[in-house]
C-alpha positions as CSV (number, residue, x, y, z in Angstrom):
1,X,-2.9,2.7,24.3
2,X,-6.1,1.3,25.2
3,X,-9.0,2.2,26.9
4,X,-10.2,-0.9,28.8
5,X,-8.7,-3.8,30.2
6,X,-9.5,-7.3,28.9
7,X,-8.7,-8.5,32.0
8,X,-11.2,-7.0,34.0
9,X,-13.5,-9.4,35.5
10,X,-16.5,-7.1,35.1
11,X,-15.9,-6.5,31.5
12,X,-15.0,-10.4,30.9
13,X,-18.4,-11.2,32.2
14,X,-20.2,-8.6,29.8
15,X,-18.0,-9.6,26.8
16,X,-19.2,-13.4,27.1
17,X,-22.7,-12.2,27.0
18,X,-22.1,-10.2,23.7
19,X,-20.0,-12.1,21.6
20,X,-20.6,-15.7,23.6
21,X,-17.2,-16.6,23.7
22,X,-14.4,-18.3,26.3
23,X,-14.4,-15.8,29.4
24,X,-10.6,-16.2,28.6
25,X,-11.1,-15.2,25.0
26,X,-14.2,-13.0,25.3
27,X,-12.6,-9.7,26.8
28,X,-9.8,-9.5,24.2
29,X,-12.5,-9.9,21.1
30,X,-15.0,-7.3,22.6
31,X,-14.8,-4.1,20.7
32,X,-14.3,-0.6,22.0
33,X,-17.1,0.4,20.1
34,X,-19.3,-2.1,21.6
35,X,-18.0,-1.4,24.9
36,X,-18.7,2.6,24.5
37,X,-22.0,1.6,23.5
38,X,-22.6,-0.5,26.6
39,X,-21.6,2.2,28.9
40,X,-23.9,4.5,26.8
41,X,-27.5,2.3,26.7
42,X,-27.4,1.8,30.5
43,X,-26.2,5.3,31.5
44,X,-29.3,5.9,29.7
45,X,-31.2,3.8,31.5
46,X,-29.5,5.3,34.8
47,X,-30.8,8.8,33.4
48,X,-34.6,7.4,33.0
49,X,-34.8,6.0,36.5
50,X,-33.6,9.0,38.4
51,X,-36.3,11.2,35.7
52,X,-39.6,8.6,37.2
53,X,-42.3,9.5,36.7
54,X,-42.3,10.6,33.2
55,X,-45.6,12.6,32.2
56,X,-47.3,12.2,29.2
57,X,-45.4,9.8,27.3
58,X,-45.7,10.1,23.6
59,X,-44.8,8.2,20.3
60,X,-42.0,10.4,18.4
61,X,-41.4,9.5,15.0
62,X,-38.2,11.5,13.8
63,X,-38.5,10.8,10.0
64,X,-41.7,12.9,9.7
65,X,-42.3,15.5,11.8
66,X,-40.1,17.9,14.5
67,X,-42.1,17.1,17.1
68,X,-39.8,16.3,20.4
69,X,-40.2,14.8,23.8
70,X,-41.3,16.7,26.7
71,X,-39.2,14.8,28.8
72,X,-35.7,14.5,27.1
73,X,-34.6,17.8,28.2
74,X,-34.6,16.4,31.4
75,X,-33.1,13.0,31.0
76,X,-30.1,15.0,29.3
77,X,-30.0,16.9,32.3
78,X,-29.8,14.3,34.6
79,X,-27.3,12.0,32.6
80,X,-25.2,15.1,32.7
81,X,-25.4,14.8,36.9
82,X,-24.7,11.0,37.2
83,X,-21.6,9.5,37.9
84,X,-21.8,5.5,36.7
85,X,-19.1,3.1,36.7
86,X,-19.2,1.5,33.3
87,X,-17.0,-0.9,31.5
88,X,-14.7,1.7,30.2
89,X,-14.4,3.7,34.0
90,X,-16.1,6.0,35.4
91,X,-18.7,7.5,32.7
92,X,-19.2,11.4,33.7
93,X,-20.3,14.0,31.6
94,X,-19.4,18.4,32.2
95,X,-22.1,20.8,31.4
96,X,-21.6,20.7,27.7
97,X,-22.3,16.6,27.6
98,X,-18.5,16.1,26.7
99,X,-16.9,13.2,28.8
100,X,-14.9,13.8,31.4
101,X,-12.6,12.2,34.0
102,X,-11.3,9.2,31.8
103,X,-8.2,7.5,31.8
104,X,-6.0,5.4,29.2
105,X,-3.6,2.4,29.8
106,X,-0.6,1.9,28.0
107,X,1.0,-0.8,26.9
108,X,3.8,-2.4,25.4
109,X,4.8,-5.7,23.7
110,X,7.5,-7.5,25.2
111,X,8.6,-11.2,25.1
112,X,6.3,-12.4,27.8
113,X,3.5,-10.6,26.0
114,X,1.4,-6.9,26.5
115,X,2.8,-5.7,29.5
116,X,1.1,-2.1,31.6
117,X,4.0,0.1,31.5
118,X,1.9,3.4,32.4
119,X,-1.6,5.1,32.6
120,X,-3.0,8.3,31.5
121,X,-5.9,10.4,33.3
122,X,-7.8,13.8,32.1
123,X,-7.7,15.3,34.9
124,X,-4.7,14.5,36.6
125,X,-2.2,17.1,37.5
126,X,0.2,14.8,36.0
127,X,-2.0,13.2,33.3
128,X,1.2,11.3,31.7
129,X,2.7,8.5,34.4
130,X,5.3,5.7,33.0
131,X,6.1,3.1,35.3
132,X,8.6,1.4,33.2
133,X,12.0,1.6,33.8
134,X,15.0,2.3,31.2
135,X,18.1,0.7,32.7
136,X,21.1,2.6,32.9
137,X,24.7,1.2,31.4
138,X,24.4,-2.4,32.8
139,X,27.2,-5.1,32.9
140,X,25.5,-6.6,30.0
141,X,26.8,-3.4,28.2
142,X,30.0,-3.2,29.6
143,X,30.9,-6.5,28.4
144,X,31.6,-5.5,25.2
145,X,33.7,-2.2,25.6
146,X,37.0,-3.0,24.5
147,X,36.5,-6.3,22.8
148,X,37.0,-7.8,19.3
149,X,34.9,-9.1,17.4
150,X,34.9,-11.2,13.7
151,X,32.1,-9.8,11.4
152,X,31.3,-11.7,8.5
153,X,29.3,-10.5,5.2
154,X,28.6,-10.7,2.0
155,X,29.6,-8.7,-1.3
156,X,25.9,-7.6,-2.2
157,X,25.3,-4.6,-2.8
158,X,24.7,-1.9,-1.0
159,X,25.3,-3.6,2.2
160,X,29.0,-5.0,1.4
161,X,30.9,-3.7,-1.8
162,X,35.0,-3.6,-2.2
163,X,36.0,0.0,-2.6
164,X,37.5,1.2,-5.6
165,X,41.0,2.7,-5.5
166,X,44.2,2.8,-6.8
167,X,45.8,2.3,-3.5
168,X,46.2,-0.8,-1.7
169,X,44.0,-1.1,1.2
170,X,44.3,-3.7,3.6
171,X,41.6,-5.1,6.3
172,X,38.2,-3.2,6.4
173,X,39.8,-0.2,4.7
174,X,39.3,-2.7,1.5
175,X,35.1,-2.6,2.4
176,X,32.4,-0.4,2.4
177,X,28.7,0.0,2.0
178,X,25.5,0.1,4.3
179,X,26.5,-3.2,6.8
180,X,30.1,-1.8,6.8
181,X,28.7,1.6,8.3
182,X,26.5,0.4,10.8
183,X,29.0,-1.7,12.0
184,X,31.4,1.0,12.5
185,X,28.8,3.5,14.3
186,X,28.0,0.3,16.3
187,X,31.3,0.5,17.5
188,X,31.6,4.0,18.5
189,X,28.9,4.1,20.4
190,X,29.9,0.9,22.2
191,X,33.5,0.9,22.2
192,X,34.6,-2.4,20.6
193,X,36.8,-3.7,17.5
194,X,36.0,-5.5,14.8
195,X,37.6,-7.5,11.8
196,X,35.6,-8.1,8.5
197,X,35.9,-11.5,6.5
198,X,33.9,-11.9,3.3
199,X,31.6,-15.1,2.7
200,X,32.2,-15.5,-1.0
201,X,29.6,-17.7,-2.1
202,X,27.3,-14.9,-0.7
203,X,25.0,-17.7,1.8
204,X,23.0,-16.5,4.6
205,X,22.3,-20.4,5.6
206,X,19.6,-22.7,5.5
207,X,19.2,-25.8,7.9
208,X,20.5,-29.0,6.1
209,X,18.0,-31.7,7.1
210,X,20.4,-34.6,5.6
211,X,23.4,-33.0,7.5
212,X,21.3,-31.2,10.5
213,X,24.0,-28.7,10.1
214,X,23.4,-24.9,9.4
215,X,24.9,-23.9,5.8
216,X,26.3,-20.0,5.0
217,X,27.0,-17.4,7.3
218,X,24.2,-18.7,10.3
219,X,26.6,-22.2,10.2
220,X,29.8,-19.7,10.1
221,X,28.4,-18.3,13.8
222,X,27.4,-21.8,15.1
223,X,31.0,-23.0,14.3
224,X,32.4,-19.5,15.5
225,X,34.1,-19.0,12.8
226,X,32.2,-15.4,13.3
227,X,30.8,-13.4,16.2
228,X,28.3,-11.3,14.5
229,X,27.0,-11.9,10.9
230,X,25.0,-8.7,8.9
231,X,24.1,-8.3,5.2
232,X,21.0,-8.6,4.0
233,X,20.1,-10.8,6.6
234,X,16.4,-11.2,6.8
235,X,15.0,-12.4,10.7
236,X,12.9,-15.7,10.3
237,X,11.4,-18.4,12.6
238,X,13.5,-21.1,11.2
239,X,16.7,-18.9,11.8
240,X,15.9,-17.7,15.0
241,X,15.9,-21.6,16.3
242,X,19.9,-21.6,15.2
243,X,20.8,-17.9,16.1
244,X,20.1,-14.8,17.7
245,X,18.9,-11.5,16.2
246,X,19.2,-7.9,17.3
247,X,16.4,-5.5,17.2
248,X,16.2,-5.3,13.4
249,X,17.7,-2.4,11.7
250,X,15.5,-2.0,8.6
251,X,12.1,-3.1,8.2
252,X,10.7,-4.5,4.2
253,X,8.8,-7.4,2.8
254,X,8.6,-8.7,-0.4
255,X,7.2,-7.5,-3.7
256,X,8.0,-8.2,-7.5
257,X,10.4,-6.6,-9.5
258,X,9.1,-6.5,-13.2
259,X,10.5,-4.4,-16.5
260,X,8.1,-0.8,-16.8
261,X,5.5,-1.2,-18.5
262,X,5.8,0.1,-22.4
263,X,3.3,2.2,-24.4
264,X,0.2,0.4,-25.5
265,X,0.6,0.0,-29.2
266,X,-2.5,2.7,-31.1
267,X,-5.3,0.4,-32.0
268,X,-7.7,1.0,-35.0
269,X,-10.6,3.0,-32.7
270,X,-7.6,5.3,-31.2
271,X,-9.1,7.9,-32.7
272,X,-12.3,7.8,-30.7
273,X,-10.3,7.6,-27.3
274,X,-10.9,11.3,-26.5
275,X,-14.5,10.7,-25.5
276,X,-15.7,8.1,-23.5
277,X,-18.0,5.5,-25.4
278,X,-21.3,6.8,-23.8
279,X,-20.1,10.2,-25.4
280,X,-20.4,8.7,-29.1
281,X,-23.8,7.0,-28.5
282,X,-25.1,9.6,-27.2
283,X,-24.0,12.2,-30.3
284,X,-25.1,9.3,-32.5
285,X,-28.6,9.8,-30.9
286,X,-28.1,13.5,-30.9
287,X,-27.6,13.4,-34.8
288,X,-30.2,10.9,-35.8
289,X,-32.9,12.7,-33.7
290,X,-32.1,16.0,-35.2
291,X,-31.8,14.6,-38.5
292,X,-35.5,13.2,-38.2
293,X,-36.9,16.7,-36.4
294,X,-35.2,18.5,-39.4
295,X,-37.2,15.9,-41.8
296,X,-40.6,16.9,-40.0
297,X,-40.4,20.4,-39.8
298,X,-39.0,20.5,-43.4
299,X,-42.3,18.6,-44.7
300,X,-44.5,20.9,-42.8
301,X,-43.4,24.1,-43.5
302,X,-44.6,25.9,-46.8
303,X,-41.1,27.4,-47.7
304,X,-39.1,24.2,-48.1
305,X,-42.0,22.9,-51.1
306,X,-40.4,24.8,-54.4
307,X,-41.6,24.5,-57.7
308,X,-39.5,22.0,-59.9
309,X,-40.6,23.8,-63.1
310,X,-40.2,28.1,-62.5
311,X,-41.4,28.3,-66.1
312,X,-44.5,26.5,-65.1
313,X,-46.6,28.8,-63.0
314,X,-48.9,26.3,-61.7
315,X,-47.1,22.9,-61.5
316,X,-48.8,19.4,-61.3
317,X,-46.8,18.6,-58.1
318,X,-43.9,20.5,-55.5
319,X,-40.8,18.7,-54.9
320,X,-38.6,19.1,-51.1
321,X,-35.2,18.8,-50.7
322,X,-35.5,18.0,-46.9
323,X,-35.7,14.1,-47.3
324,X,-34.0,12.0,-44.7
325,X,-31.0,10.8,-46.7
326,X,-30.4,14.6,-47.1
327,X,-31.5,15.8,-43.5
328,X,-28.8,12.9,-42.1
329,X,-26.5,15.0,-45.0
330,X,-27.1,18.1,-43.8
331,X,-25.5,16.8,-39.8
332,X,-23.0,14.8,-40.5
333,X,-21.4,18.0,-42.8
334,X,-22.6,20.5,-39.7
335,X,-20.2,17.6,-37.8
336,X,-17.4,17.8,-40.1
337,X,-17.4,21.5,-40.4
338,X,-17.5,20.8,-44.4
339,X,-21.2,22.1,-44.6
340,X,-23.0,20.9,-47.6
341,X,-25.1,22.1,-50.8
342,X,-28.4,22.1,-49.0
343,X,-30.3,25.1,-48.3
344,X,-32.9,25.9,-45.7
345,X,-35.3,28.3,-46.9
346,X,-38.3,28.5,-43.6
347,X,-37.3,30.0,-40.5
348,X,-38.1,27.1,-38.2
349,X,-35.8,24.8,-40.2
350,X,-32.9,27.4,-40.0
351,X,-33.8,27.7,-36.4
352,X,-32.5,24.3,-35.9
353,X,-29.9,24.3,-38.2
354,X,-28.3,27.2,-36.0
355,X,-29.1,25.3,-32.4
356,X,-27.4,22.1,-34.5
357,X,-24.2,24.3,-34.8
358,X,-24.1,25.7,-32.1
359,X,-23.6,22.1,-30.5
360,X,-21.0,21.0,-32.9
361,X,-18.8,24.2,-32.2
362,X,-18.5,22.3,-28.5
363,X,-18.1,19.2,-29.3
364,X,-15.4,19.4,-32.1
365,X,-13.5,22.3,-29.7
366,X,-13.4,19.5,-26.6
367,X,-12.5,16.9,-29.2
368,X,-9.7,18.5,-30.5
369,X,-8.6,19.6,-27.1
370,X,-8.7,16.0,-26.0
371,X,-7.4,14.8,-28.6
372,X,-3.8,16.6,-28.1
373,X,-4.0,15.4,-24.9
374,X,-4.2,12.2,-25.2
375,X,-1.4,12.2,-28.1
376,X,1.1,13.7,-26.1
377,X,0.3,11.3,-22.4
378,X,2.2,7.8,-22.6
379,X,-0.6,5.1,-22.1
380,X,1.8,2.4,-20.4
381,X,0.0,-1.1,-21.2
382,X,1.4,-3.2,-17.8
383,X,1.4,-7.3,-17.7
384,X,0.3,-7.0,-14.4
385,X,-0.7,-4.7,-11.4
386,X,-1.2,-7.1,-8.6
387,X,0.7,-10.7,-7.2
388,X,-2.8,-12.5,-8.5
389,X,-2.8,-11.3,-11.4
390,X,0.8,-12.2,-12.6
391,X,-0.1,-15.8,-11.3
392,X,-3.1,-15.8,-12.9
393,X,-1.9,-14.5,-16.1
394,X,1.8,-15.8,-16.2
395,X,1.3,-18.2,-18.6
396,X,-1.3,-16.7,-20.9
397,X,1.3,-13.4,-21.3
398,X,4.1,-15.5,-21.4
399,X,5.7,-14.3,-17.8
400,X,8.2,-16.4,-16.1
401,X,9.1,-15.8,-11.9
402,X,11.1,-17.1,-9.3
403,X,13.7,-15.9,-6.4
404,X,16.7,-17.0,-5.2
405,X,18.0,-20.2,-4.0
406,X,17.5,-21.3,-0.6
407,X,16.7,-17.3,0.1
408,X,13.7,-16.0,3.0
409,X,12.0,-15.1,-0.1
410,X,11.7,-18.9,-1.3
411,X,11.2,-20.7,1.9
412,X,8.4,-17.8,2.5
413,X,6.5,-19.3,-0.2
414,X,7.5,-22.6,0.7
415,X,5.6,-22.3,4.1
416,X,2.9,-20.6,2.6
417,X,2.1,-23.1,0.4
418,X,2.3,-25.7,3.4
419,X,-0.1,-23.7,5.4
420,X,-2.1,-22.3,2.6
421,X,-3.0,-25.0,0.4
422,X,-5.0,-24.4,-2.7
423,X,-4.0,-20.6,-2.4
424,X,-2.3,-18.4,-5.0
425,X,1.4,-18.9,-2.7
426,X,0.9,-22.7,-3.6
427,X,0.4,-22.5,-7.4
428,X,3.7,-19.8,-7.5
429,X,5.7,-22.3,-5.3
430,X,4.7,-25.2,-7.2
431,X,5.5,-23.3,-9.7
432,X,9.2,-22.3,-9.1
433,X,9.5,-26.0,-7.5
434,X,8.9,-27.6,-10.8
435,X,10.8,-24.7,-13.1
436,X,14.0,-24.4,-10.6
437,X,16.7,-24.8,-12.8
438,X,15.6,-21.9,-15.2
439,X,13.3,-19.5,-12.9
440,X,15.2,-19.6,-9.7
441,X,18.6,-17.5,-9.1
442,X,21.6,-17.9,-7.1
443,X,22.3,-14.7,-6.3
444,X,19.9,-11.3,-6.3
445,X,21.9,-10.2,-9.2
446,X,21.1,-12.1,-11.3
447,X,17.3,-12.5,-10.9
448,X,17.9,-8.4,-11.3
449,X,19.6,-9.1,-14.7
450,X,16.9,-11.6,-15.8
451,X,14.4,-9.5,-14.9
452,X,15.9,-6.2,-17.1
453,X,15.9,-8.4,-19.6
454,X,12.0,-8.5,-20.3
455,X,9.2,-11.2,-19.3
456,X,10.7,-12.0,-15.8
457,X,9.3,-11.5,-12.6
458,X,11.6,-11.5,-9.9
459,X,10.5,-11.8,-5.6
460,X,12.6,-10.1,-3.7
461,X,13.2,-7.5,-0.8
462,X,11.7,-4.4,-1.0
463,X,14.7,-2.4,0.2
464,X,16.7,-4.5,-2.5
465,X,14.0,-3.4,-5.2
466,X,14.1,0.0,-3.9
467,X,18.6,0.3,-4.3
468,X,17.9,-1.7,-8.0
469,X,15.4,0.9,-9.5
470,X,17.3,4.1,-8.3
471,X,19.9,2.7,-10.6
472,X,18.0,0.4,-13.8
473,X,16.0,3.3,-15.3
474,X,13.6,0.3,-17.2
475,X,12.5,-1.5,-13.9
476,X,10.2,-0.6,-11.2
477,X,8.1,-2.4,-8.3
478,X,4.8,-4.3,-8.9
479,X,2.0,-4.2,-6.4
480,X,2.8,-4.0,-3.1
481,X,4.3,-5.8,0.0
482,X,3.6,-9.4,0.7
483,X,4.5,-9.9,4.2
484,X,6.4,-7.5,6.4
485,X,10.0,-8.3,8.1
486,X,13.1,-7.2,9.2
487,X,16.6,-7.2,8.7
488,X,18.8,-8.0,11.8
489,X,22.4,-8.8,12.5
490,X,22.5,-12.3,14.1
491,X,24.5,-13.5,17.0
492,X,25.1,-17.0,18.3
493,X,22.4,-17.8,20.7
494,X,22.2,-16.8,24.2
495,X,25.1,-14.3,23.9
496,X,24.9,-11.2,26.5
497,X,26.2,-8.4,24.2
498,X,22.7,-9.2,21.8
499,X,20.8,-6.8,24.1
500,X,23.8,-3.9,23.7
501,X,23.4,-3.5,20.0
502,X,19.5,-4.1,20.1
503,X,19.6,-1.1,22.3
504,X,22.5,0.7,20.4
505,X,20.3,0.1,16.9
506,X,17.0,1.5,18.6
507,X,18.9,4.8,19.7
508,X,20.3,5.5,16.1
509,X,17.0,4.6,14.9
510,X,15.8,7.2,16.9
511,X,18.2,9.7,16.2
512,X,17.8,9.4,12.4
513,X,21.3,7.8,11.6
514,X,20.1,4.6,10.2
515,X,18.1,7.0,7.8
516,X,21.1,9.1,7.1
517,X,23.5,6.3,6.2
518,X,20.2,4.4,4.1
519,X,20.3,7.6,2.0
520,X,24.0,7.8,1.6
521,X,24.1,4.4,0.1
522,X,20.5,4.0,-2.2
523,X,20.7,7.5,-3.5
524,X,23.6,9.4,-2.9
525,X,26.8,7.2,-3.7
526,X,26.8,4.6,-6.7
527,X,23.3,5.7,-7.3
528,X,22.1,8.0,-10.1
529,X,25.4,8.0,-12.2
530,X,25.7,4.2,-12.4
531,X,23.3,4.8,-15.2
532,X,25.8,5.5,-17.2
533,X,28.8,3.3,-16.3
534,X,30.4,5.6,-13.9
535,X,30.6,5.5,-9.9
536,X,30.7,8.4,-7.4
C-alpha cells in the first residue's frame, strides 16, 4: 500500500526540487515523510493567509517561558476549515485536527513491474475496492487434468528418502519425504499422475561452459528425460535462463552450520567473576579510605593512646595500636569475616568499625549469591557469532569452511566475489577456490559430518540447517541469513501447466498445508529419535 503516486506529475515536479534528481527517478526516491511534511508547511501557509492581518506579532521563544501567540488559536482554527490539495490528496482536517478524507493505493508486484490493483478511501461506503481480477479454472489449468508426468529427485533428506520396510514396494510406494508429499497433494488438487525416478549422483545442474550443456536434473528436463524436477532445488538467475520455476514453495537463505559452542575453560581470576571489575576497584577504594579514616580518628582520640607500662603511673611516652598496617588489618579481617586481635576502645572508632560491617555483611551476602550463580550457568565460549568474524578469525582459531560442489551456495559466493571485490564474500571464495579439494563437499552430508566433527564451518540452506540440528544434538546455526531465496520445482521453459502449480502451491500455502507437511518431516518423523539410532 502506498500513499502517493510517483507517477504523478505534480509530485514529480516537487520531488526534483527536493532531492534534485531525474524527474523519472525523483518521484520514486521522495519520502513519505518528506511528502507529509510538504503538505504540512504550506497548509500552514494556506492557514496564515486566510488569518491576514495578524495583530501584534510577537517573538515566542518556547525553551524559556509559556508565553503563547495570540494568534495561533486562530490559524488552528482556520487550517481546520481548509480543504488544500497537497501532494498526498486532498489534506482536510475534522474538528479534533485528525485528518480526514484520505485514500491509499494498492499495489502489487508482477512481472511487468508494480501494477494498481485497487484503492482505499476513509470515507467511502465501500472503503476496500480491488480491481484485480482472479481467473477462474482456465484452459491453462485444464491441461493438466488427467496427464502423466515424470518427476525426478534426489535422495537428500527430508525431501526424498527410500522408505523402510520389510515389504517390497514398487514405484513411488518405494519413496517418501517432503518433495514426495507435495507432489502427491499437487496432484490431488489438480488431477494428474506422476512417476518418480531417482537422480543418483544427487545433481541439481550447473551450465557447462566447455560443453554449453546443462549437467544434473535441470539437463535431465532440457533433454526431457523429466517433466518436472523438485528437491532441494534452490531458484537462481543462472537456472532460470535454462528452466522454469513455479511459485516457490519454501522460502531460506544461507547461514553457517558450526559445532555448539563448549564451556569456556575457568581461568585464574574466575573467582572474581561475580562482580563486575568496577565492583572490586571500587571496594578496594572503599577499604583503603576506611582504613586511613580509622588511622585518623584512632590518633585523635584519647582512648586509643594506653600506657605501655601499667606499673608505671606516669610513663615517658603512650603507645597506639591504630597504625596503618594495623587499620588495613583490621578491614581486610572485617572482609573475610575472620575479625582480628585488634581492639577499639573510643566510641568514634567503634562507630566506624560497626558502619564498616555493616557494608561487608552486603557485599559478602551478594557475593556468595553470585557466586552459585555463576557456578551452576554454562559460559559457552563460541569461535564465532557473526559471517565476519569467522573470516576474519578462521585462520587465527584454526577454522576451516566451504559448501558443496557446484551447489547455489558456491556459485552465490562465486558471484559475489565478482561483484563485490575486496569484500568479505571474495576472501571466503578465494578461499574455498584455493582449498577445494579438502573444504568443499559433494554432497550436504557430508559437509554435515565434517562439520560435527569440530573446526568446520559448513554454508548451507537454512531449511537444511534447520532438519540437521533437530536431529545432531552438538550443532546449531551461526549468525544469521545471508541472502534470501526460494525453493521451487522447475519445469522446462515455456510450459503452460507452470502457472497451474504456481497457483496450486500459493493455495496450500495459504491454507497452511505446506506448514503441515514441513512439520511432519523436520520434527515429527525421523526427527527427535534419530538421536539415538532409531527411526519413527
Amino acid at each position: 500500500m502506498r500513499f502517493v503516486d510517483p507517477e504523478d506529475s505534480k509530485y514529480k515536479d516537487v520531488a526534483v526540487d527536493v532531492v534534485g534528481e531525474m524527474e523519472d527517478l525523483a518521484g520514486w526516491i521522495l519520502r513519505l515523510e518528506e511528502a507529509l511534511t510538504y503538505d504540512a508547511v504550506m497548509m500552514f501557509a494556506e492557514a496564515i493567509k486566510v488569518a491576514r492581518p495578524i495583530k501584534h506579532p510577537t517573538s515566542i521563544n518556547c525553551q524559556y517561558n509559556n508565553n503563547t501567540f495570540s494568534s495561533g488559536t486562530s490559524i488552528i482554527n482556520f487550517m481546520k476549515n481548509l480543504e488544500y490539495q497537497g501532494l498526498t490528496g486532498t489534506v482536510k482536517f475534522d474538528i479534533r485536527g485528525f485528518r480526514t478524507n484520505f485514500g491509499l493505493i494498492i499495489t502489487e508486484l508482477k512481472e511487468g513491474g508494480i501494477t494498481t490493483v485497487g484503492t482505499w478511501n476513509s470515507t467511502a461506503a465501500k472503503p476496500l475496492n480491488i480491481s484485480r481480477t482472479y481467473p477462474g479454472i482456465t484452459d491453462e489449468d485444464s491441461d493438466i487434468r488427467n496427464r502423466s508426468f515424470i518427476v525426478i529427485t534426489t535422495l537428500t533428506e527430508p525431501y526424498g528418502m527410500e522408505k523402510v520396510s520389510t515389504e517390497n514396494l514398487q514405484g513411488n510406494d518405494r519413496y517418501e519425504g517432503f518433495a514426495i508429499d507435495l507432489i502427491h497433494e499437487l496432484s490431488l488438487m489438480r488431477g494428474f499422475n506422476y512417476t518418480f525416478i531417482i537422480r543418483e549422483d544427487k545433481s541439481n545442474g550447473q551450465f557447462d561452459n566447455n560443453t554449453k550443456r546443462w549437467t544434473g536434473m535441470i539437463g535431465d528436463l532440457i533433454d526431457r528425460k523429466a517433466d518436472l524436477a523438485i528437491t532441494d532445488l534452490t531458484i537462481t538467475y543462472e537456472r532460470e535462463e535454462g528452466v522454469d520455476f513455479t511459485s516457490p514453495f519454501m522460502m531460506l537463505g544461507i547461514s553457517i552450520l558450526y559445532q555448539k559452542p563448549t564451556t569456556a575453560p575457568p581461568g585464574f581470576f574466575t573467582f572474581a567473576d561475580p562482580f563486575a571489575f568496577e565492583v572490586w576497584r571500587l571496594l578496594m577504594v572503599a577499604c583503603v579510605g576506611v582504613s586511613f579514616v580509622l588511622f585518623v580518628l584512632g590518633r585523635i582520640s584519647s582512648s586509643e593512646w594506653e600506657n605501655p607500662y601499667p606499673c608505671i603511673e606516669e610513663p615517658e611516652y603512650l603507645v597506639n595500636q591504630l597504625d596503618l598496617r594495623n587499620c588495613f588489618w583490621f578491614m581486610t579481617g572485617s572482609i573475610m569475616q575472620q575479625g582480628s586481635e585488634i581492639e577499639l576502645k573510643s566510641v568514634a572508632t567503634r562507630m566506624v568499625a560497626g558502619m564498616w560491617w555493616f557494608f561487608t555483611l552486603l557485599m559478602v551476602s551478594s557475593y556468595t549469591a553470585n557466586l552459585a550463580a555463576f557456578l551452576t550457568t554454562e559460559n559457552p565460549d563460541p569461535h564465532f557469532t557473526t559471517f565476519k568474524e569467522l573470516i576474519h578469525n578462521a585462520e587465527a582459531k584454526g577454522i576451516e569452511y566451504g559448501a558443496k560442489k557446484g551447489g547455489a551456495t558456491a556459485n552465490f559466493f562465486r558471484d559475489k566475489a565478482r561483484d563485490q571485490p575486496g569484500s568479505d564474500y571474495e576472501k571466503a571464495w578465494a578461499y574455498m577456490e584455493a582449498n577445494k579439494d579438502r573444504v568443499m563437499v559433494n554432497e550436504n552430508k557430508d559437509g554435515v559430518e565434517k562439520a560435527e566433527k569440530g573446526n568446520y564451518a559448513f554454508f548451507m540452506e537454512s531449511s537444511s540447517i534447520e532438519y540437521e540440528t533437530q536431529r545432531r544434538c552438538n550443532l546449531n546455526q551461526v549468525g544469521g541469513l545471508l541472502d534470501e531465496k526460494g525453493y521451487g520445482i522447475a519445469v522446462r521453459k515455456n510450459e503452460t501447466y507452470r502457472n497451474s502449480l504456481s497457483t496450486a502451491i500459493l493455495m496450500l500455502q495459504n491454507s497452511g498445508k505446506i506448514d503441515e507437511i514441513k512439520r511432519k518431516w523436520w520434527q515429527e518423523r525421523r526427527g527427535w529419535w534419530a538421536m539415538f539410532g532409531k527411526s519413527v
